[in-house]
N, C-alpha and C positions, 0 to 999 in steps of 0.2 A: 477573459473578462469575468467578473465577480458576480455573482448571482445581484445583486442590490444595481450596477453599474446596468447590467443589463436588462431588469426590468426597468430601470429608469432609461437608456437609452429607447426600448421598445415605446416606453409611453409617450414619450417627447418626438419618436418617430411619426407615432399617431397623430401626434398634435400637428403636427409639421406638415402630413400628407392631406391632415383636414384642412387645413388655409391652403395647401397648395389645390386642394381642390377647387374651393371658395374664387380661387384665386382662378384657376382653369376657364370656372365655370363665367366669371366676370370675362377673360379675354374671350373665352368662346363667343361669348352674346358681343361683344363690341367687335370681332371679328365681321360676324353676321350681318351685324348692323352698320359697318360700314362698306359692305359688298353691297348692302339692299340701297346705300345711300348712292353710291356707285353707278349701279345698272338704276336707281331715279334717275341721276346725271344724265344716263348713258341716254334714257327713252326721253328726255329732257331736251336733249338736244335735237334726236329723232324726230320729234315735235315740229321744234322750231322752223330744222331743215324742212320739211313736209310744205311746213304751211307758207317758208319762201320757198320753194315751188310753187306751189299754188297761184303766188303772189306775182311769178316767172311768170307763167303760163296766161296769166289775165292780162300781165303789160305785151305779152305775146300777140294778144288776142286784140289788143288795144290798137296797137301798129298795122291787122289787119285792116279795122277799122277806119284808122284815119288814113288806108289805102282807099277804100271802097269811098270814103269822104268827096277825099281830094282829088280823087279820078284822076290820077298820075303814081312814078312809081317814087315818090319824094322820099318816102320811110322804108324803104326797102334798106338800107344801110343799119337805119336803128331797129328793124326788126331782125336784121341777122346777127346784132350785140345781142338782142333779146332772146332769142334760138339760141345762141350762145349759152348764156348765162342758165338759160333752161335744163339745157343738155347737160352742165356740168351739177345742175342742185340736183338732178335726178340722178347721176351717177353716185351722188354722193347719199342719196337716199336711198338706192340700191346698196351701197356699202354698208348701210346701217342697219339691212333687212338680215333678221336671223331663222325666223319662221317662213312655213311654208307659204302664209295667209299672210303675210306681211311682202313676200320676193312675188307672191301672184299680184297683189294690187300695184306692185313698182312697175311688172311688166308690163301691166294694165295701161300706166299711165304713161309708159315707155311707147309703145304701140298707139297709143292714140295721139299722143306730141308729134309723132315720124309722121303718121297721116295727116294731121293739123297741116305740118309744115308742108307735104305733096301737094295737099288738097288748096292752100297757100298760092303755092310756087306754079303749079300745074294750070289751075282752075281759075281760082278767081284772079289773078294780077292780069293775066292773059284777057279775061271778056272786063278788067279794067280799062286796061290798054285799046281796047276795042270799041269802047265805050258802050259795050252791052250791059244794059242795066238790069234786065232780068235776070239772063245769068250770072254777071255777079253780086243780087239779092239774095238768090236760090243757093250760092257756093255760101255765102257768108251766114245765112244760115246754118248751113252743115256746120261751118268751122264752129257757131255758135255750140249745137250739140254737142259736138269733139269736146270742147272745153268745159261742158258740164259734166262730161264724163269724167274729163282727168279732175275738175273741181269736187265732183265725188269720190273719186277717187282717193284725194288728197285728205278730203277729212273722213273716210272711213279710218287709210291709216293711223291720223293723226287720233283718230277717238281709242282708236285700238293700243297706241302707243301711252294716251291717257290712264287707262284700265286699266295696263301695266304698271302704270306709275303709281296708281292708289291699291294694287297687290301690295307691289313692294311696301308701301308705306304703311299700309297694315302689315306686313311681316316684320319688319323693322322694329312697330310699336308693339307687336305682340312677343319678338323676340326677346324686345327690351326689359319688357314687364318680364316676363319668364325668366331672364336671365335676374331680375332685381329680386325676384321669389325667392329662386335658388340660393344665391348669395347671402341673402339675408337668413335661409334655413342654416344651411352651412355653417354660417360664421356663428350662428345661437344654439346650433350644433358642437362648435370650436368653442365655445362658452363654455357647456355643460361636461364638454371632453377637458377643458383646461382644471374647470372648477373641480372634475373627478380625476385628473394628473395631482393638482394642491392634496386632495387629499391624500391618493394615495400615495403624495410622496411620506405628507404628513404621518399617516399611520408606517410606512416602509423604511423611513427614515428619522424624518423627527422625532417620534416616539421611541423610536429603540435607543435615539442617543441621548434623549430626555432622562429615561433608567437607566442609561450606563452612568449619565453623569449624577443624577439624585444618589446611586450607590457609591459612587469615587465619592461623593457627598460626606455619605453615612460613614464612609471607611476613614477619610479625614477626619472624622471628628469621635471615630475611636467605635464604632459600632462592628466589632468583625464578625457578630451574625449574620449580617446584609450577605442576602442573595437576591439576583437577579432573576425573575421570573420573565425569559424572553425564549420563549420554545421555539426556535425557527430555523428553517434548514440554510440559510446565507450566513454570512462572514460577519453579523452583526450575532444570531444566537451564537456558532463560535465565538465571539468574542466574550460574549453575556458566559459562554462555559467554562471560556480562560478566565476569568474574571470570578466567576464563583470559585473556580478551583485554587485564583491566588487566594481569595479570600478564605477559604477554607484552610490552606498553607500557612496562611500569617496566623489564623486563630489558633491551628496548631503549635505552631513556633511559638507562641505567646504563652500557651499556656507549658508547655513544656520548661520554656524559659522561667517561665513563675515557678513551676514544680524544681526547678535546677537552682534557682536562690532559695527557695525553701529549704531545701535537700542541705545547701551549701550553710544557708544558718543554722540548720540542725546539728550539722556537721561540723558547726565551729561550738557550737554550746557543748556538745558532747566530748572533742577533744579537749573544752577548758575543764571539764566537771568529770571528767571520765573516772582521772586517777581522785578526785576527792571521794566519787561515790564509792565505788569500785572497793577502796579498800574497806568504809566502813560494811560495807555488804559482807567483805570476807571473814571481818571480824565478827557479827553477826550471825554467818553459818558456822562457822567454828564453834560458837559458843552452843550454836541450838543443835547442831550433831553431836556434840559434848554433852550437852545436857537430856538426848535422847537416850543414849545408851543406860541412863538409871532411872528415866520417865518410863510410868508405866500409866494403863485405861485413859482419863482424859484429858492430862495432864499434855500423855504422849502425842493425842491427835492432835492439842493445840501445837505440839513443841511440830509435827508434820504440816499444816498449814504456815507456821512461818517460816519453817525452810523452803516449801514450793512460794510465797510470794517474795524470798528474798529473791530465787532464781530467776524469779521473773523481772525484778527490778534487775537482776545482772542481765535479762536476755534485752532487754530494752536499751541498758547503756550496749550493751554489744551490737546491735543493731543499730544505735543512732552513729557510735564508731564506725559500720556497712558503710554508711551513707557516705563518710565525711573520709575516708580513705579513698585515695586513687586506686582505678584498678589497672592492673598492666594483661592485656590480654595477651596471653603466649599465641603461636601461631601453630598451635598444636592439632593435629587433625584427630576427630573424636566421633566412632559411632553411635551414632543418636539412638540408635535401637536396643544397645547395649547399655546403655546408661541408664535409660528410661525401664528397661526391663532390672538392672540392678537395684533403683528406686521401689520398682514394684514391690518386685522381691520383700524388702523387707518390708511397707506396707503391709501387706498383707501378714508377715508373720505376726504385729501388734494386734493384740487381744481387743483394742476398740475398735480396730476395723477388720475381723475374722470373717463376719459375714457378710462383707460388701462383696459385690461381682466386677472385677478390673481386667482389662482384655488391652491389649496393646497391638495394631495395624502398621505396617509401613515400615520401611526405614530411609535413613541417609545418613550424608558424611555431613559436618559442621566442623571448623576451624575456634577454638576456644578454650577457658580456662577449664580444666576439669571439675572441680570441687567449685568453682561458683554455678557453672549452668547445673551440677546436680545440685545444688541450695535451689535453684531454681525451680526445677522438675521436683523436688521433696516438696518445695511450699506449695505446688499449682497440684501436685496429686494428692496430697494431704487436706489440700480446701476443697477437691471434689470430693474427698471421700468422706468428710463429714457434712457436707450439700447431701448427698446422696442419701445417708442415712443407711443403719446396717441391710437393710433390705433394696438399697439401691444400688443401679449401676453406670460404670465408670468407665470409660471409653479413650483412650489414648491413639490416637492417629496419627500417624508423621509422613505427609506429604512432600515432595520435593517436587519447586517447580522452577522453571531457569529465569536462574541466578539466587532462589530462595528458597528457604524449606521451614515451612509449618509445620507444628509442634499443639494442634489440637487436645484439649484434655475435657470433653464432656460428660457434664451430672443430670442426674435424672431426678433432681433434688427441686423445692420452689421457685429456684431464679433467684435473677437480683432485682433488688426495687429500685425504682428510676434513685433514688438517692444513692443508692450504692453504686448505680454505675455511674454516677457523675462523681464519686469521689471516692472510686473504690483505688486507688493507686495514689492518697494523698496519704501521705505520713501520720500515723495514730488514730488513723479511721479503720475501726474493724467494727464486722456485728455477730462477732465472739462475746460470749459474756466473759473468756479469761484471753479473750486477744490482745495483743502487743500492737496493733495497728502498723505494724513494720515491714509485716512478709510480704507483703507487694510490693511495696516500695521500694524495698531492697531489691524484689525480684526485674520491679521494671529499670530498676538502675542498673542491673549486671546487664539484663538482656540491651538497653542504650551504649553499654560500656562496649559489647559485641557486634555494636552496629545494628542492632534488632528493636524491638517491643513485644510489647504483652498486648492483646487488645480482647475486649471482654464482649460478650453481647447475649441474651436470650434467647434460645430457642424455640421454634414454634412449638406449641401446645405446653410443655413441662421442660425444666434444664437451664443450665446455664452453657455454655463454652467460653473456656479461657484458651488465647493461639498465644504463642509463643512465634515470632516471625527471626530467623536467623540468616545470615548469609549463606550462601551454600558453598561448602567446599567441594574446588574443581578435585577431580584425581590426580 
């Protein structure tokens, strides 16, 4: 997964786990809150059943009554429906007891119903039947007792089963609210988490493909300076780096391409014009070497400056013919160390550069034309060595690294001014006051011919360096 894929997965995770929270926190409290509505039901009912016993126990008590009345046993029939029905609201009110305080009062009232019914059965029907009127006034008072008991009894539970029921219902409503808190924090929690997912997609994503496309932009409509300033360690700054790097490729290509129709109309001017200049030149040195040999004092220096500026008008038409000739590179293997040292060599034996200091580092093998890469290494040691000036020095190093071998020539001379390195390799641009503007041009056309370049750059503090970059020959 792609660094961008999966911070955005991570954040969309977060978002997801916030509402499922929200969401947790919502079923939590409606959980709660209907167990609490539940066990109300439950004490609800509790209730009810309670107080039909109660309800039992007085029609119980009632049927005593209209015994003790009638002074016969007439309702004895409907008070054993009544015992009945008793017995079962109280087993069913034991079923509903879950506390200690709740099973002691059911016993209570269990235990006092059973003796109701003895004291009943036993006592007063019998000094009914007798017709003793005292003792069954004395009995029917007891049973009276008996029945305020379980009648107390009946609504202690039932108050105690009330109490329960306004817990619950305060926890319910205190659930409820708490759970409405939560939710409500949560989900403007899940707000301020969504609104910071927006942006950071915004900045993570929209932004980056906002300058990729403002650049495809610039580069459509012919800008191939356009770089992308997106420093970032995902697949969006790689892309921003493929992307500078096409662009940097195509500005090369372009300008290359423009330097190769230039090269190619020079090329063709100089093949129409060659043979016209060409012979008036020869005719012209002929006449002024002829006319040297009987010039004498300043006759002679004039007749000397127009033979050295004819030679230069022929070195120029010979060089715009460089340009405009095809070169056929042999596949000849050639040491670099040896050439460059043959170059030296005579360097140095020329009286204008005797006190310069040139030292040569390295070698390797290079596959190519012999006599063009030495045109090469004479024009790139010759321009260091008057950079450098007679008191400076000149540094020749040859690197080999795989698959290429650099051809370093450094001076210890001014530099080049940013104009000269922006056009130091265009055709008739030199900052010679007797320069041909040729010898690089030429130079970088042999070294393209070779599959190579020249590439030029300044030095820290003082210097210039010119690299020669070639193929490297395998052994």
């Amino acid at each position: 997964m792609s660094g961008t894929a999966r911070r955005l997965f991570y954040a969309f995770s977060l978002l997801v786990l916030t509402f499922g929270a929200a969401a947790y926190a919502a079923l939590e409290g409606m959980a709660e809150i209907h167990e609490a509505l539940h066990s109300v039901r439950r004490q609800e009912t509790a209730v009810r059943t309670t107080l039909s016993l109660a309800t039992s126990v007085r029609d119980l008590y009632a049927h005593q009554a209209h015994t003790v009345i009638l002074g016969n046993a007439s309702h004895l029939p409907l008070y054993d429906s009544a015992y009945h029905r008793a017995m079962e609201r109280l087993e069913a009110v034991q079923a509903q007891a879950t506390t200690s305080e709740e099973r002691a009062q059911v016993e209570t009232m269990r235990r006092t119903t059973m003796e109701l019914d003895r004291l009943f059965r036993e006592a007063l029907v019998p000094a009914v039947l007798r017709q003793d009127h005292a003792t069954a006034a004395r009995e029917h008072a007891r049973a009276l007792e008996l029945v305020d008991v379980i009648q107390e009894s009946a609504d202690t539970l039932a108050s105690h089963y009330e109490r329960a029921i306004g817990k619950f219902e305060e926890h319910a409503s205190t659930v409820q609210h708490a759970s409405f808190q939560w939710t409500v924090a949560i989900l403007a929690a899940a707000a301020l988490l969504a609104a910071g997912v927006g942006l950071y997609i915004g900045r993570s994503v929209a932004r980056p493909v906002s300058l990729l496309e403002a650049g495809a932009a610039r580069i459509a409509a012919g800008d191939l300076t356009t770089r992308i300033a997106l420093d970032r360690p995902d697949e969006f700054g790689r892309l921003a780096q493929q992307f500078n790097r096409m662009t940097a490729a195509l500005r090369e290509h372009q300008e290359r391409l423009v330097q190769s129709e230039r090269l190619a109309g020079i090329g063709r001017l100089a093949a129409g014009v060659a043979h016209e200049i060409n012979n008036p030149l020869g005719v012209i040195l002929g006449y002024v070497r002829l006319l040297q040999r009987k010039a004498e004092g300043p006759l002679a220096d004039d007749l000397h400056i127009i033979e050295e500026e004819t030679l230069r008008c022929r070195d120029i038409v010979e060089g715009m013919l460089d340009l405009s000739r095809p070169l056929q590179v042999p596949g000849e293997t050639l040491e670099l160390r040896e050439l460059v040292e043959e170059v030296v060599s005579r360097q140095r034996e020329s009286a204008q550069h005797s006190a310069a200091s040139l030292t040569v580092e390295g070698e390797a093998r290079v596959a190519g034309h012999p006599q063009r890469l030495r045109q090469v290494v004479t024009n790139l040691v010759k321009n260091a060595m008057e950079a450098a000036g007679p008191s400076g020095q000149v540094t020749v190093a040859i690197h080999a690294h795989e698959g290429e071998v650099a051809l370093s020539f450094r001076d210890s001379g001014p530099g080049l001014s940013p104009e000269a390195q922006k056009r130091m390799f265009e055709p008739f641009f030199t900052t010679k006051p007797h320069g041909t503007g040729l010898g690089l041009a030429v130079s970088q056309a042999i070294a393209q011919a070779h599959g190579g370049h020249i590439q030029s750059r300044n030095l820290p503090g003082r210097g210039a360096e010119f690299t020669l970059h070639l193929p490297r020959s395998t052994p």
